[in-house]
C-alpha positions in Angstrom: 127.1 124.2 105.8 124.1 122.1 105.7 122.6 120.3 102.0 119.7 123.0 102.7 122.5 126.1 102.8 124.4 124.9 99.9 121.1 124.8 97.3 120.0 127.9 98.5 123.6 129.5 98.1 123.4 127.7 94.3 120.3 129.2 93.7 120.3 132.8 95.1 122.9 133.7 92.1 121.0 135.0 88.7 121.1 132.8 85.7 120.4 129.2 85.2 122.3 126.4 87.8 125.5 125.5 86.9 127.1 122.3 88.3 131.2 122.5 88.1 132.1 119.4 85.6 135.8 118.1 85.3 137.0 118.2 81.9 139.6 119.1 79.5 140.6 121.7 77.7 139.6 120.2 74.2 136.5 119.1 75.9 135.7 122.0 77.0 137.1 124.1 74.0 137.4 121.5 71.1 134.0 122.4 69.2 134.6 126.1 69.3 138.3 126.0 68.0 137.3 123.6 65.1 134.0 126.2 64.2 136.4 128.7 64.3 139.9 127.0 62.9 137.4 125.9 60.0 136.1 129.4 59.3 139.2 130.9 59.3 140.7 128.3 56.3 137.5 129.0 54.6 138.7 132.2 54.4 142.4 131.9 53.7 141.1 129.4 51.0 138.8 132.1 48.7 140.9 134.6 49.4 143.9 132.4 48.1 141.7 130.9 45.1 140.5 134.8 44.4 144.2 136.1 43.9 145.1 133.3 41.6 141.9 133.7 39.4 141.9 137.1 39.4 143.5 138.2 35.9 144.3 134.9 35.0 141.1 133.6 34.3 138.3 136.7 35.3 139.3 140.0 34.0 140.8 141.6 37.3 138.3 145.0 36.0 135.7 142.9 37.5 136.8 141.6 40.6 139.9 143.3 41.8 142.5 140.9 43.9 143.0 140.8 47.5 146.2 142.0 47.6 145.1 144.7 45.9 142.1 145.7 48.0 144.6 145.4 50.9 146.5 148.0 49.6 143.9 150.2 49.1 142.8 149.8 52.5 146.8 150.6 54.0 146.2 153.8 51.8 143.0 154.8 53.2 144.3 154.2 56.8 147.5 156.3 56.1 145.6 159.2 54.3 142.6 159.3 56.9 139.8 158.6 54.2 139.3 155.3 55.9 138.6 156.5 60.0 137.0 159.8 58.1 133.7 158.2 56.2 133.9 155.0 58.4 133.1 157.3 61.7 130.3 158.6 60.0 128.7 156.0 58.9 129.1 154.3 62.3 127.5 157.6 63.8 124.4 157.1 61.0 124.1 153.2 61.8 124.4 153.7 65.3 122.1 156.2 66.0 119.5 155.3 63.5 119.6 151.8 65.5 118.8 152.9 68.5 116.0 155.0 67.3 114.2 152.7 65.4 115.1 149.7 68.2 113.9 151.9 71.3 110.5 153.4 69.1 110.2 149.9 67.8 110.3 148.0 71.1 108.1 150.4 72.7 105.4 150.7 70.4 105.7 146.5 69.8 105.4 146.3 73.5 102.6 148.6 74.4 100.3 147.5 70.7 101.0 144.2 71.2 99.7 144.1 75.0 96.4 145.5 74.0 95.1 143.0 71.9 91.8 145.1 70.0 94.3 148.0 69.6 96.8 145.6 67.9 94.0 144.2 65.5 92.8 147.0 64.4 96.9 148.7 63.4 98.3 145.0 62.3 97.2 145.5 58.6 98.4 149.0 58.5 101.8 148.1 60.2 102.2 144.9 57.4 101.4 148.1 54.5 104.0 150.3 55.8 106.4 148.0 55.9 106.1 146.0 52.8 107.0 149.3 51.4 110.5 149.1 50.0 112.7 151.5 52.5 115.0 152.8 49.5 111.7 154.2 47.9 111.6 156.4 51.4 114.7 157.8 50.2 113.9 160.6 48.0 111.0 161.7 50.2 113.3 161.6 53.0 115.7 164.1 51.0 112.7 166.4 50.7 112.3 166.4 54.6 115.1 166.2 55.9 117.7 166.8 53.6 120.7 165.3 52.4 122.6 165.8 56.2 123.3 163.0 58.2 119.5 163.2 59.6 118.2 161.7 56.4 120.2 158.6 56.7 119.5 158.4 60.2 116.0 158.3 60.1 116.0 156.0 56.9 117.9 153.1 58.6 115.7 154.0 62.0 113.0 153.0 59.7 114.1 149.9 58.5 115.1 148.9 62.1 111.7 150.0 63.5 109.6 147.7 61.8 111.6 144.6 62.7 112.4 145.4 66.0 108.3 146.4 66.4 107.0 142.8 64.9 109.8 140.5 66.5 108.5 142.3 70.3 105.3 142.0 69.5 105.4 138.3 68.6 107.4 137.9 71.7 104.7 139.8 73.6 102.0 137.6 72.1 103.1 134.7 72.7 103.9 135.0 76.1 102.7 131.3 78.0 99.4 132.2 79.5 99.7 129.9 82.3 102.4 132.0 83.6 100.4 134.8 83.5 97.4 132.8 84.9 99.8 132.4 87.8 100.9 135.2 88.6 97.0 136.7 88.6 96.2 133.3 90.8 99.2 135.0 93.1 96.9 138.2 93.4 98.9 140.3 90.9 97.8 143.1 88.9 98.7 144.1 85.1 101.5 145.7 86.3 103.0 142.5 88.2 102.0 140.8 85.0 103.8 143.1 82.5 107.2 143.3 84.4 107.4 139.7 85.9 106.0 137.3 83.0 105.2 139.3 79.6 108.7 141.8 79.7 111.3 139.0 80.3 109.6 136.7 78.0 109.2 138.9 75.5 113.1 139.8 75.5 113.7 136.5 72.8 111.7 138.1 70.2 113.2 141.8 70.9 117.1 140.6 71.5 115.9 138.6 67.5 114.2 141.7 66.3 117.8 143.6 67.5 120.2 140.9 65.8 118.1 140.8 62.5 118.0 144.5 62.1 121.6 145.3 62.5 122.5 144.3 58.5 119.3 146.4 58.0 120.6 149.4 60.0 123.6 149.7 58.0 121.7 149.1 54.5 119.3 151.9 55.4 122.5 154.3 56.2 124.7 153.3 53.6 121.2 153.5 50.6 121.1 157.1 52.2 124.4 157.6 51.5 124.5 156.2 48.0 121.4 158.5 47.1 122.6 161.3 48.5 126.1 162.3 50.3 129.2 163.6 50.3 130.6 161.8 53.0 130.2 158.2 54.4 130.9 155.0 53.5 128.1 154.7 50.9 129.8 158.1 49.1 133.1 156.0 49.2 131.3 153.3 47.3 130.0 155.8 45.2 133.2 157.6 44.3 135.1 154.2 44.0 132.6 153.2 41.6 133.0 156.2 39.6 136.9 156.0 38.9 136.3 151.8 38.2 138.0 151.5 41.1 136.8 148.2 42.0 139.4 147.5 44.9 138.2 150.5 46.8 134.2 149.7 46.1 135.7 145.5 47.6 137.7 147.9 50.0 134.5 149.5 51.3 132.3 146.3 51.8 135.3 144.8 53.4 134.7 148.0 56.4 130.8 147.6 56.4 131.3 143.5 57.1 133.7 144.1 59.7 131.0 147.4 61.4 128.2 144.9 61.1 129.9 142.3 62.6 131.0 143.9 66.1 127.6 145.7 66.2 126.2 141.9 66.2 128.8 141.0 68.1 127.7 143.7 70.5 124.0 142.1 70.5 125.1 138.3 71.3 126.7 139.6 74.3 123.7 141.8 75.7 121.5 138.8 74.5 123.5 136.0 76.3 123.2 138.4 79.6 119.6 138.9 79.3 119.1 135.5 78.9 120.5 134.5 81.7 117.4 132.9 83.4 117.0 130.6 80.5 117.8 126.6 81.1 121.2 126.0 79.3 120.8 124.1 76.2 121.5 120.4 75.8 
């Protein structure tokens, strides 16, 4: 096979060039495991200072102990409480996600593209959402209820607006050479839109994704805490009630873990996305 062959064999694969490097295993894997061996003592090393301060030096009321939030999590996985609220909350985060990401990527994509349109709504959008989303609570009750449809729509909400600006500053801020370009090339709007202005804008929609899955599961779990009788937020709530401080730690221990395999989830659709980008460094 010729020099000529080889490149274009390189080159016809999507994604960025990647040129096979000889190295070792700590080379290759050394920064990752000390990130990660690091994080993990971090860890074992509050949790270990937390069990010896709690009730020796903090009152216990307060702050619980982690073997005693681990308990209370073996009892909610034996009794069912724990897969029970937990799978409805996930429902209400992940459906209110993809609401508010799709209508929020749309509308930032379409606004953003036509640029007197966009002027004239920017001040409105920056109103609505400087309103405080757990103030949309009660009137969301009135709508909708206190079902799961309320929380749904109350953390599709708080992902819409981030999802909506993130695109739209992606959209905006597409290079206009490229576009030039493409127009030199004798495209149209449409050749435009899908070839330059779409896969640039996907780094400020795969941002607007990442930085509204916290917000996701705040808007559910508020919903929940105003008004429920099931959920994770109503687990919270009922924990709260008895002083039952383990099971409130107990809760916020699930919702970490749900929002961090819903990020988790992101990265990966964000690194394959991506994939035209020049590597870093």
């Amino acid at each position: 096979m010729s020099s000529t062959d080889e490149l274009a064999s390189v080159t016809h694969d999507n994604g960025p060039v990647r040129v096979a490097i000889s190295r070792t295993w700590w080379q290759k894997h050394g920064t990752s495991t000390t990130v990660w061996s690091t994080r993990v003592a971090l860890i074992a090393l509050v949790l270990v200072l937390w069990e010896v301060a709690a009730d020796r030096w903090i009152d216990i009321t307060f702050i619980s102990k982690p073997s005693d939030i681990g308990s209370r999590l073996g009892e909610w996985i034996a009794d069912g409480t724990l897969w029970l609220h937990s799978w409805i909350t996930i429902q209400e985060i992940v459906y209110g996600f993809l609401l508010g990401a799709v209508t929020g990527a749309l509308a930032g994509f379409v606004l953003a593209s036509m640029t007197l349109v966009y002027r004239v709504l920017d001040p409105f959008v920056m109103a609505l959402y400087s309103i405080p989303k757990v103030a949309l609570a009660p009137l969301f009750i009135v709508w909708f209820g206190i079902d799961m449809h309320m929380k749904v729509l109350l953390a599709a909400a708080t992902v819409f607006f981030l999802v909506f600006l993130n695109t739209a500053a992606g959209v905006r801020d597409v290079d206009r050479g490229l576009v030039d370009a493409v127009r030199l090339m004798g495209g149209n709007r449409w050749h435009i839109a899908r070839k330059v202005v779409l896969p640039s804008s996907m780094t400020g929609l795969l941002t607007g994704l990442k930085v509204a899955i916290p917000y996701a599961l705040i808007g559910a779990v508020i919903g929940e805490l105003v008004a429920s009788n099931r959920g994770l937020g109503y687990l919270i709530n009922d924990a709260a009630a008895q002083f039952d401080t383990a099971g409130v730690f107990a809760t916020l221990v699930v919702l970490s873990i749900v929002a961090a395999l819903l990020n988790l989830l992101v990265g990966l659709l964000s690194k394959r996305v991506n994939r035209w980008k020049p590597i870093d460094g």
